[in-house]
C-alpha positions as CSV (number, residue, x, y, z in Angstrom):
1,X,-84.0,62.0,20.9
2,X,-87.2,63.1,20.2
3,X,-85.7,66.0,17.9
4,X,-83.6,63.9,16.2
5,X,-86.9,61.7,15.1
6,X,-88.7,64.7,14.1
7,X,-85.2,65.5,11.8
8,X,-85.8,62.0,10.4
9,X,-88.7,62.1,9.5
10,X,-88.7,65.2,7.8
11,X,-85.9,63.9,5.7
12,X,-87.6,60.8,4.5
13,X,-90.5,62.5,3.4
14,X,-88.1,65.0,1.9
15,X,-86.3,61.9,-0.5
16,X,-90.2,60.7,-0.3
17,X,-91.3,64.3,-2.2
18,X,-88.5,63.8,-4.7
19,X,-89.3,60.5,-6.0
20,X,-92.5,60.7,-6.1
21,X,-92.2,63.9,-8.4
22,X,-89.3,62.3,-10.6
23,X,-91.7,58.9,-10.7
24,X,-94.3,61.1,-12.0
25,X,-92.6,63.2,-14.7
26,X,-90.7,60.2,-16.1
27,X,-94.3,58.7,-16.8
28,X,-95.7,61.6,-18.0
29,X,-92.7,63.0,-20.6
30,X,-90.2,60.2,-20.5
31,X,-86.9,59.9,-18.7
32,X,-85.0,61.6,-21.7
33,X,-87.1,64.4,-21.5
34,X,-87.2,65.1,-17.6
35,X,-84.8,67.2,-16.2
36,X,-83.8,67.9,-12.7
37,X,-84.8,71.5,-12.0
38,X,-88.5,70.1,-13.6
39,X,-88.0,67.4,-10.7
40,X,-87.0,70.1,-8.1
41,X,-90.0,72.4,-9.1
42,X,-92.5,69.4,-9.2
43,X,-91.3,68.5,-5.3
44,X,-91.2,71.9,-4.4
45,X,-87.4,72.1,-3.5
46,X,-84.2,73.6,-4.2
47,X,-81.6,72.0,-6.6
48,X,-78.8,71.2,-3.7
49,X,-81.4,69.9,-2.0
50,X,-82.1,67.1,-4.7
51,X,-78.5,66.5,-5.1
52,X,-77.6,66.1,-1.0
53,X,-80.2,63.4,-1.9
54,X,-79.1,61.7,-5.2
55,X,-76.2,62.2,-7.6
56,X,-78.2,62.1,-10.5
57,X,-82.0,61.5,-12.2
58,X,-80.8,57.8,-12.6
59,X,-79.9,57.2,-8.9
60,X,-83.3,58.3,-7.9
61,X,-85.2,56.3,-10.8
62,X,-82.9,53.3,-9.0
63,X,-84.0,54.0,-5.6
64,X,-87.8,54.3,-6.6
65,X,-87.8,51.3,-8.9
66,X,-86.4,49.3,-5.9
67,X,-89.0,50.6,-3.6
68,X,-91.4,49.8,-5.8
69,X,-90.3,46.4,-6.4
70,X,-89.9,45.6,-3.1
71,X,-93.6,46.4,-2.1
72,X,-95.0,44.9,-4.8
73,X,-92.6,41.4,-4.3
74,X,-94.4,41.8,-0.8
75,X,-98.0,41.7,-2.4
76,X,-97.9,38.5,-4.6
77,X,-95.7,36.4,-1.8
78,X,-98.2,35.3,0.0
79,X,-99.5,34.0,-3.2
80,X,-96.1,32.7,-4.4
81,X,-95.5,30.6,-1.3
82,X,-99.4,28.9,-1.8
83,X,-98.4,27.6,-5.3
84,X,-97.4,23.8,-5.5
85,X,-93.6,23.8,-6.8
86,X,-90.9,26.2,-8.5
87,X,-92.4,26.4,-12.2
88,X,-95.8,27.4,-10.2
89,X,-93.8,30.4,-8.4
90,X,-91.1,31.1,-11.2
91,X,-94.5,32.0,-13.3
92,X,-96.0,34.2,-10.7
93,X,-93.4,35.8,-10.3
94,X,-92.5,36.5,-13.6
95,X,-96.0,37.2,-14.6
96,X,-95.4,40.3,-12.1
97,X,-92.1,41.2,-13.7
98,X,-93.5,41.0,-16.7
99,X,-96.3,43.5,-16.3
100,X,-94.3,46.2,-15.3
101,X,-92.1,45.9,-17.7
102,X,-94.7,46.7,-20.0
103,X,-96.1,48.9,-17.9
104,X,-93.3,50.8,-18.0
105,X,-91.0,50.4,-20.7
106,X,-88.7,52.5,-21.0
107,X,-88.2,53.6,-17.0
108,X,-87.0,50.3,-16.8
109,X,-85.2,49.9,-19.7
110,X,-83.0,52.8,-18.3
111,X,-83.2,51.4,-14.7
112,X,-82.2,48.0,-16.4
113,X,-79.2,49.4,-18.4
114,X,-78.0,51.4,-15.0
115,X,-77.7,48.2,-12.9
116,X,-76.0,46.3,-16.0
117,X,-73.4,49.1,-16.4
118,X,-73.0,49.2,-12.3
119,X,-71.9,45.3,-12.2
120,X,-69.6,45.6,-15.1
121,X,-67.5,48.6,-13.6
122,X,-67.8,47.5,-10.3
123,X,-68.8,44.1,-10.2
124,X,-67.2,42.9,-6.8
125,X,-69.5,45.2,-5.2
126,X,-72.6,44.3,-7.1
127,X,-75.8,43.6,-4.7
128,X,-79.0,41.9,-5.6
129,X,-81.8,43.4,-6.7
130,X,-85.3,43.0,-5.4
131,X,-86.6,40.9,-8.1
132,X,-83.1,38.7,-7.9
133,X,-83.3,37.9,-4.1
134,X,-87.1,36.5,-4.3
135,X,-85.7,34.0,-7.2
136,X,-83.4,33.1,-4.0
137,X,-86.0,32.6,-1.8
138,X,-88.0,30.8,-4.8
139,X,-85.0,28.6,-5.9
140,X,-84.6,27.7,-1.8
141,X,-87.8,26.6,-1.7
142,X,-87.6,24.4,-4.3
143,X,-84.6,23.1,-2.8
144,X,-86.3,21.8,0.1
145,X,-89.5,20.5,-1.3
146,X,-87.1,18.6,-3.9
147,X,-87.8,19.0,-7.1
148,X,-84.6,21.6,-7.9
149,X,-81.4,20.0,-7.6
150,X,-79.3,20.7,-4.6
151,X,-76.0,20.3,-5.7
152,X,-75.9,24.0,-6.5
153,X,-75.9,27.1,-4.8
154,X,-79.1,28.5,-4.9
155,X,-77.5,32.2,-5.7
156,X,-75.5,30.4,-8.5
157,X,-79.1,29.3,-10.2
158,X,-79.8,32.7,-10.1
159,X,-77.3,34.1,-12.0
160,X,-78.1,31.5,-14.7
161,X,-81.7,31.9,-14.7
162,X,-81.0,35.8,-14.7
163,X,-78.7,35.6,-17.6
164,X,-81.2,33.8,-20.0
165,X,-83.6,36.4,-18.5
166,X,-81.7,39.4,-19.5
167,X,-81.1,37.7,-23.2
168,X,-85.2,37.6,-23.7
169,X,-85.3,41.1,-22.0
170,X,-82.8,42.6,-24.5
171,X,-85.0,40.7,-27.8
172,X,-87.9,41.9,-26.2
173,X,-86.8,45.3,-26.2
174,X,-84.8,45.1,-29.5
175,X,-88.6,43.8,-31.0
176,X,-90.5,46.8,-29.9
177,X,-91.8,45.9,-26.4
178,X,-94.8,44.9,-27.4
179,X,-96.8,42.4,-25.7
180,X,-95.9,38.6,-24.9
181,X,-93.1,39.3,-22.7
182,X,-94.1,37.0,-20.4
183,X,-94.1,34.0,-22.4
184,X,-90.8,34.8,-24.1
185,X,-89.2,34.8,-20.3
186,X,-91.4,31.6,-19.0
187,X,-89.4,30.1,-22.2
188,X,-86.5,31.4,-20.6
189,X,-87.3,29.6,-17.2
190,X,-88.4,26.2,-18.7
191,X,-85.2,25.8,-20.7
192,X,-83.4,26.8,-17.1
193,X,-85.4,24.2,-15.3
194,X,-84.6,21.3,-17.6
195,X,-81.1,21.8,-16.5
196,X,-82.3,22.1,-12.6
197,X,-84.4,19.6,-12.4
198,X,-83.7,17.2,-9.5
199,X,-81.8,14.1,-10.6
200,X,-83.7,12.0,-7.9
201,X,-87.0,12.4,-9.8
């Protein structure tokens, strides 16, 4: 047992090794310009090494931009669950979406066009991604407190309030990614909310 941890471990810090270095050369020369023997040289191991790991530089952009998302979700919920009703936390939390994005334009652009690409070839077996399950937990919340209608799924609102997301994301993109992303989306998220808004108010 106690091998078999060891064996673990070394293989997470392995896949750890790899993003990391991928992470790092797709900020410092761009995603079109890294390739993966540059990624296998920057972690220090072998080619079939990356690829027992990830079938390609995109899957391990995915897998790091998920991490990443995850652990910073973690960081402003706290904050997000102190706020007083679902505009309050829909703007937190795009105000955090937002800043990455441009942060980081074009790593996400790419990880952006990946997930859209997976859902239309396969899109029985399309899954959540970190951003879209704390709208979830944002949209239950608002459920119970009362002030978003309850009549409709809460995964359902997401999809909506993802697709009017995606549209701002695509003009933002298509305008230079400059700033004011964040109010083009919060434009996004009022227009949703007049449509959610609970009918008992």
């Amino acid at each position: 047992m106690q091998q078999q941890t060891r064996r673990e471990r070394k293989k997470e810090e392995t896949r750890r090794r790899i993003l990391d270095a991928a992470f790092k050369l797709f900020v410092e020369q761009g995603f079109e310009n890294t390739t993966v023997d540059q990624i296998t040289i920057t972690a220090d191991v072998g080619k079939g090494t990356f690829y027992n790991y990830f079938p390609n530089r995109e899957a391990a952009l995915f897998e790091f931009v998920e991490d990443l998302g995850v652990r910073r979700g973690q960081k402003i919920w706290p904050g997000i669950l102190k706020l007083q009703d679902t505009r309050q936390r829909l703007a937190k939390a795009f105000q955090s979406l937002c800043a990455w994005f441009e942060e980081y334009p074009e790593l996400l652009r790419v990880y952006l066009t990946d997930t859209i690409n997976k859902s239309l070839r396969n899109p029985a077996n399309y899954q959540y991604n970190h951003f879209e399950l704390f709208l979830t937990e944002i949209i239950k919340m608002g459920q119970d407190d009362g002030d978003i209608r309850d009549d409709v799924i809460p995964q359902q609102m997401v999809d909506h309030l993802m697709g009017i997301t995606l549209i701002q994301l695509c003009r933002w993109f298509e305008g230079g990614a400059g700033p004011g992303l964040y109010e083009l989306t919060m434009k996004g998220a009022d227009f949703f909310l007049i449509g959610a808004l609970s009918t008992e108010k």
